[in-house]
N, CA and C of each residue as an Amber inpcrd file, in Angstrom:
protein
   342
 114.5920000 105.4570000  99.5970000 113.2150000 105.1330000  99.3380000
 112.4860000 106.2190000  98.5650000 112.6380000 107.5160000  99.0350000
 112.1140000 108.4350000  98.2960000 112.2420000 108.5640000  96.5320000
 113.9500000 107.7470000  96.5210000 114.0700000 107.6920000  94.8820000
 113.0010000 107.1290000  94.3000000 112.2560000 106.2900000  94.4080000
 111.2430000 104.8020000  94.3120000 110.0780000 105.3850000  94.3780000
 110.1090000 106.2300000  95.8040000 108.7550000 107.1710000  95.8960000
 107.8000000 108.0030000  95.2210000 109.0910000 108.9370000  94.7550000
 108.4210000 109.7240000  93.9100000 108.4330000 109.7200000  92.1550000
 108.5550000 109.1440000  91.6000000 108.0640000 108.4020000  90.3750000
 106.8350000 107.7820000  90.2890000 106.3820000 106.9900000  91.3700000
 105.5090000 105.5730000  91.7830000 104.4340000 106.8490000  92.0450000
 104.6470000 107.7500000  92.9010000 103.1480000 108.7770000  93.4070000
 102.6850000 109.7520000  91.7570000 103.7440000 109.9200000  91.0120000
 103.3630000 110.3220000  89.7570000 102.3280000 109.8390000  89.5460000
 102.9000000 108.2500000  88.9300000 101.8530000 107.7880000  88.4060000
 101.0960000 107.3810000  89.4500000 100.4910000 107.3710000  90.6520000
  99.4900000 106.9650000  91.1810000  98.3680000 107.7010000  90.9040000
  99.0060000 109.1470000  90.7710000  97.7890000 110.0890000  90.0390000
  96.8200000 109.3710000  88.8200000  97.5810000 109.0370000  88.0250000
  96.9750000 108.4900000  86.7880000  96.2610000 107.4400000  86.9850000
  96.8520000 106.1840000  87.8330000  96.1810000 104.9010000  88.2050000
  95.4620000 104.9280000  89.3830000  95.2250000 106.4550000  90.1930000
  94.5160000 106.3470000  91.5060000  94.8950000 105.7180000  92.5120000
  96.3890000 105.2960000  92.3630000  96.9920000 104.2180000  93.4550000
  97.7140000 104.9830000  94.6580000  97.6200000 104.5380000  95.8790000
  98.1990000 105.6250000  96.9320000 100.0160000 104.8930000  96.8920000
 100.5150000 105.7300000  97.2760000 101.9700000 105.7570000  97.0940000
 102.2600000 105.7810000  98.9180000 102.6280000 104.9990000  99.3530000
 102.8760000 105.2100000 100.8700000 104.4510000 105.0610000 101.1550000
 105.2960000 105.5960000 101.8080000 106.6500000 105.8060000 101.6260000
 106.7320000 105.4650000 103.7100000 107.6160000 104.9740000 103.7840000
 107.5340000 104.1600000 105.3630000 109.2210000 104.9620000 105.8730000
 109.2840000 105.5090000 106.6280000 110.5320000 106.3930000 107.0250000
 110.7130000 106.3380000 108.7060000 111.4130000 106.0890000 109.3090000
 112.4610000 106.1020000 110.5800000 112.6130000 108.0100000 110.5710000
 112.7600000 108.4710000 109.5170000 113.4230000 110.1120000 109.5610000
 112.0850000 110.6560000 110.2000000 111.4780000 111.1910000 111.2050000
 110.1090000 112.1760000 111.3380000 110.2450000 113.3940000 110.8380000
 111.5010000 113.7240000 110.1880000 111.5150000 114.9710000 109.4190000
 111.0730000 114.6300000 108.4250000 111.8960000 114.0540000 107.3550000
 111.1930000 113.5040000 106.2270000 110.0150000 113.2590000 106.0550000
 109.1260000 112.2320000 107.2640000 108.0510000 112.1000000 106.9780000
 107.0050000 113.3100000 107.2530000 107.6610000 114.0770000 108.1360000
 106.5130000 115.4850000 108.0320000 106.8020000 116.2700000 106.7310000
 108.1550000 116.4730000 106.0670000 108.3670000 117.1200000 105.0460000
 106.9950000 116.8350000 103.8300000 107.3900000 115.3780000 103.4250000
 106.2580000 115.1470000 102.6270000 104.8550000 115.3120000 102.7770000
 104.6890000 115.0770000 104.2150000 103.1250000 115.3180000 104.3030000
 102.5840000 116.3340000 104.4950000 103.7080000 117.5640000 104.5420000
 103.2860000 118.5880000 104.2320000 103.4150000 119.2750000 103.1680000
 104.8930000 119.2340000 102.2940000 105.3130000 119.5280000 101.2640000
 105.3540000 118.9890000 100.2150000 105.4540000 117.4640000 100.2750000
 105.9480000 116.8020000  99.1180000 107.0350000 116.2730000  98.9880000
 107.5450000 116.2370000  97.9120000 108.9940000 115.9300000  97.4420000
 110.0000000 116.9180000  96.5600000 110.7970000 116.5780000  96.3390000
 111.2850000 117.4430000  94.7460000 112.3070000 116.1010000  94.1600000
 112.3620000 115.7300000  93.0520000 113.4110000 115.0440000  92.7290000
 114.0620000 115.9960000  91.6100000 115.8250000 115.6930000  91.7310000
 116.7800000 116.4610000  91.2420000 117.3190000 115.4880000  90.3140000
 117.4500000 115.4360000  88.9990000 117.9850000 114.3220000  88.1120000
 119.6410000 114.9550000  88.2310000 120.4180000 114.3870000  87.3510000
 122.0660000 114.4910000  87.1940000 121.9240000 115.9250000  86.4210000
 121.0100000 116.4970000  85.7030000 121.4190000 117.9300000  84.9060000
 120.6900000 118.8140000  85.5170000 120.6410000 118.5120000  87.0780000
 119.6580000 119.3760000  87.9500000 118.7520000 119.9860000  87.5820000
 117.9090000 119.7550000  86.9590000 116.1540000 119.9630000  86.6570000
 115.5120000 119.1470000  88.2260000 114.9550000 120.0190000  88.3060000
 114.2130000 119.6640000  89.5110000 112.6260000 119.6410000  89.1650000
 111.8890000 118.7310000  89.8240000 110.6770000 118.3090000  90.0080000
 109.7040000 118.1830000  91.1130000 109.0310000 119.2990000  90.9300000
 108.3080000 119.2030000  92.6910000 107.3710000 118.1080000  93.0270000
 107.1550000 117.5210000  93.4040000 106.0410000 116.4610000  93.4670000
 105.5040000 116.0630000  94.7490000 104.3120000 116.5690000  94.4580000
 103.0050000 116.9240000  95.4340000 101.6400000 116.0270000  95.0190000
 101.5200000 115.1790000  95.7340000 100.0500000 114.3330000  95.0940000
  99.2210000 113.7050000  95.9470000  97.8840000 113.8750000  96.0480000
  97.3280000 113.6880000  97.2210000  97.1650000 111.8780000  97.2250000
  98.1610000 111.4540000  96.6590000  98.0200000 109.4990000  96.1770000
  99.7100000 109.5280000  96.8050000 100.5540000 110.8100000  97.4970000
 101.6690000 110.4860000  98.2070000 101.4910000 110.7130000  99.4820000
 101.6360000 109.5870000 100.5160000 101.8580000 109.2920000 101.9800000
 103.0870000 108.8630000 102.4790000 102.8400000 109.6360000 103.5230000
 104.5210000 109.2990000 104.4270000 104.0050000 108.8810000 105.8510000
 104.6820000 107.9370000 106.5950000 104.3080000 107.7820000 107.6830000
 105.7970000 107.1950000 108.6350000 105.5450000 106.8750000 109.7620000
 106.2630000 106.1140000 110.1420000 105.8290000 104.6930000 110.7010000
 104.5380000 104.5540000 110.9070000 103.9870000 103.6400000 111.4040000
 103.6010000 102.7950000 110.1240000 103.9130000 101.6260000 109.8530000
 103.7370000 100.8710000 108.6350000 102.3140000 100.5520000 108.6630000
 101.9560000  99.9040000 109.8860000 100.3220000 100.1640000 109.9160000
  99.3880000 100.9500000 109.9710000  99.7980000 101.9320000 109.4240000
  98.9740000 103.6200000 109.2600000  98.5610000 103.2870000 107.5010000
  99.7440000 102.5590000 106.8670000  99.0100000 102.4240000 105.4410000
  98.1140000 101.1610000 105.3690000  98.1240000 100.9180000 106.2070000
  96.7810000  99.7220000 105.8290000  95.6610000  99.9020000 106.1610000
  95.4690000 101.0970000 107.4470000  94.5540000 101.2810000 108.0630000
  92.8730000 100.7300000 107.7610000  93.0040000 101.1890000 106.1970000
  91.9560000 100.5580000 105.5220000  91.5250000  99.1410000 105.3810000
  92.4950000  98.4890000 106.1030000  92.0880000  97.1120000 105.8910000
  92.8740000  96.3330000 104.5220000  93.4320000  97.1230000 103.4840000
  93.7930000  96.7180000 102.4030000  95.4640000  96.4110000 102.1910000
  95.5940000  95.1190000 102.2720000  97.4430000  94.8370000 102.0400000
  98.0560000  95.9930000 101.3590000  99.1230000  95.5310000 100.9530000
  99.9220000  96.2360000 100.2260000  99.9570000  95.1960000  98.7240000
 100.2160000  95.9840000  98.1130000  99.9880000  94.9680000  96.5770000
 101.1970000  94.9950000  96.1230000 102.3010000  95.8420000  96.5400000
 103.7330000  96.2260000  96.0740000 104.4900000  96.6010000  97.4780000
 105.5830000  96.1970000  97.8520000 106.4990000  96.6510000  98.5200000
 107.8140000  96.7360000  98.4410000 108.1110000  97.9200000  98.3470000
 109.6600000  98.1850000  97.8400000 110.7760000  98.6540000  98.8970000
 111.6710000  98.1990000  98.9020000 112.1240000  98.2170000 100.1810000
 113.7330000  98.7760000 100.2670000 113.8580000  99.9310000  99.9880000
 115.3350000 100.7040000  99.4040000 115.7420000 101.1540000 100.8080000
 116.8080000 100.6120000 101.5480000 117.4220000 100.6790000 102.5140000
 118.7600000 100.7060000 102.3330000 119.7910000 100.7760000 103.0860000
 121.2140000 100.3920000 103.4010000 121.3440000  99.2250000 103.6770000
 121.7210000  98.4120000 103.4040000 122.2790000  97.0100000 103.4290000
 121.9440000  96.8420000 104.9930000 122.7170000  97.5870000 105.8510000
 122.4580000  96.9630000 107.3830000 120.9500000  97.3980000 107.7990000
 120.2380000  97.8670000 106.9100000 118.7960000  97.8990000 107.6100000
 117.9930000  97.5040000 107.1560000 118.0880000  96.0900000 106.2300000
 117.1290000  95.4600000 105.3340000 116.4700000  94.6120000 106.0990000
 116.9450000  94.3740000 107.2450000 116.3620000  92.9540000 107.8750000
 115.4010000  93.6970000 108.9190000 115.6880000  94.8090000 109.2510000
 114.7520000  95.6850000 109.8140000 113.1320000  95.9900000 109.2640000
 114.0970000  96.4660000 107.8020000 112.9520000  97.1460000 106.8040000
 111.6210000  96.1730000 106.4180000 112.7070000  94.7360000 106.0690000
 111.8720000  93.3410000 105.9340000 110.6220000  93.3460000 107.2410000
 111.4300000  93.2340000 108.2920000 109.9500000  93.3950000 109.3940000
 108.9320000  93.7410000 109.3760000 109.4850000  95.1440000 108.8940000
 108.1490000  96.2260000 109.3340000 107.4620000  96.1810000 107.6270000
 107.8120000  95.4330000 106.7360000 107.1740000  95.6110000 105.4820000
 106.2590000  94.4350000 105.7540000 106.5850000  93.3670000 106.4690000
 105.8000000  91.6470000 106.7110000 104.6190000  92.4250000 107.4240000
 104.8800000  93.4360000 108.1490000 103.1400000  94.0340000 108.8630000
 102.1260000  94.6240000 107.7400000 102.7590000  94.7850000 106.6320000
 101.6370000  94.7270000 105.7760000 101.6070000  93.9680000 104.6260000
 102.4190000  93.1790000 104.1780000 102.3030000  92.2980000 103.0410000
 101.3470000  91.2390000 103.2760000 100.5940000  91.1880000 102.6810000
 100.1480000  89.5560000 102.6690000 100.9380000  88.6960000 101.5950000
 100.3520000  87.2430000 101.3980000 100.3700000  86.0780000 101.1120000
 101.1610000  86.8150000  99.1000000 100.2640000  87.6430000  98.7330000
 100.2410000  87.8790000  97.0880000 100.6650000  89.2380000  96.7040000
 101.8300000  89.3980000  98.0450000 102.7610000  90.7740000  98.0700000
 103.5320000  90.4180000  96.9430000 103.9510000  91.7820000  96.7680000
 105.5870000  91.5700000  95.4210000 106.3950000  92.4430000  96.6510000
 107.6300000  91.8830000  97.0090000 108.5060000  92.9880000  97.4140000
 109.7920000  92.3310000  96.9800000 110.1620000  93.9340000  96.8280000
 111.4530000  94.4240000  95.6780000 112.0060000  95.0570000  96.7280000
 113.2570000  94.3040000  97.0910000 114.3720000  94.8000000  97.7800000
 115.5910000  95.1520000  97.0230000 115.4210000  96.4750000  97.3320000
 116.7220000  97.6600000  96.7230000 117.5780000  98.3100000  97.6920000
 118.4600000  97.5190000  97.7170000 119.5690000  97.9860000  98.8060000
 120.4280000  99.3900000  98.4360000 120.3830000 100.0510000  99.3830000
 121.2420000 101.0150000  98.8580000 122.8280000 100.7300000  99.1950000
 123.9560000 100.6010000  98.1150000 124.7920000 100.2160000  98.2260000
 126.1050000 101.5120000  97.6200000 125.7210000 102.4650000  96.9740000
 126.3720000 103.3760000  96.1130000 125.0470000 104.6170000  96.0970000
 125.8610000 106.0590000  95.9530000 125.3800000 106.6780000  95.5970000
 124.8250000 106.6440000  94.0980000 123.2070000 107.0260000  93.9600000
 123.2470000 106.8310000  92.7020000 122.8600000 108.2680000  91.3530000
 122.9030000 107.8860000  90.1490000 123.0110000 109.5480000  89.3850000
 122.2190000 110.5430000  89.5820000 121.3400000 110.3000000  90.6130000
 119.9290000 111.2390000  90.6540000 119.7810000 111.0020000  91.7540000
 119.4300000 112.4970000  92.7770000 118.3350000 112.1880000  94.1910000
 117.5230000 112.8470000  93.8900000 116.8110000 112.2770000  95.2750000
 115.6690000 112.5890000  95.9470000 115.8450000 113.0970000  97.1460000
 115.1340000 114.8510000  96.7630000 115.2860000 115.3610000  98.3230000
 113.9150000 115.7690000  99.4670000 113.6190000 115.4350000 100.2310000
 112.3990000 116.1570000 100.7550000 112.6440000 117.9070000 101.1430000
């Protein structure tokens, strides 16, 4: 998820959009909310990424708090935890959600590390 994450909080800077990242790990999710991210491409250049439009939580209803759906939900899991992930993403999608399910199936050329 973090791959997805931190690209999307880039630009949230620009579009003012909050980037909320939904994690099972409570390391991870304290990492970011205190640190951030870094993403590492394939020629290891690294990228720190820190933006006050990136949220981590574990509680899916912590990003709605505001009252406001989700307008995008992306949902990058392991195959056996999609039907999980699906759940806890239906607590905030409404009716005129987009969700993009990205299974993780293979390592891919670039991570994301907290």
């Amino acid at each position: 998820g973090s791959f997805y994450a931190s690209p999307l909080a880039l630009s949230g800077e620009t579009h003012r959009t909050e980037v909320w990242m939904v994690s099972d790990w409570e390391d991870q999710v304290a990492t970011v909310q205190s640190e951030g991210m870094r993403l590492e491409s394939t020629d290891h250049k690294i990228q720190h990424i820190s933006s006050p439009y990136l949220r981590a939580t574990s509680d899916p209803l912590e990003a709605i708090a505001d009252g406001v759906r989700a307008r995008v939900v992306i949902i990058a899991v392991k195959g056996s935890q999609t039907q999980a992930a699906a759940h806890k993403a239906k607590a905030v999608a409404s009716d005129t959600t987009a969700v993009v399910i990205a299974e993780v199936l293979a390592v891919t050329p670039s991570k994301s590390t907290v």
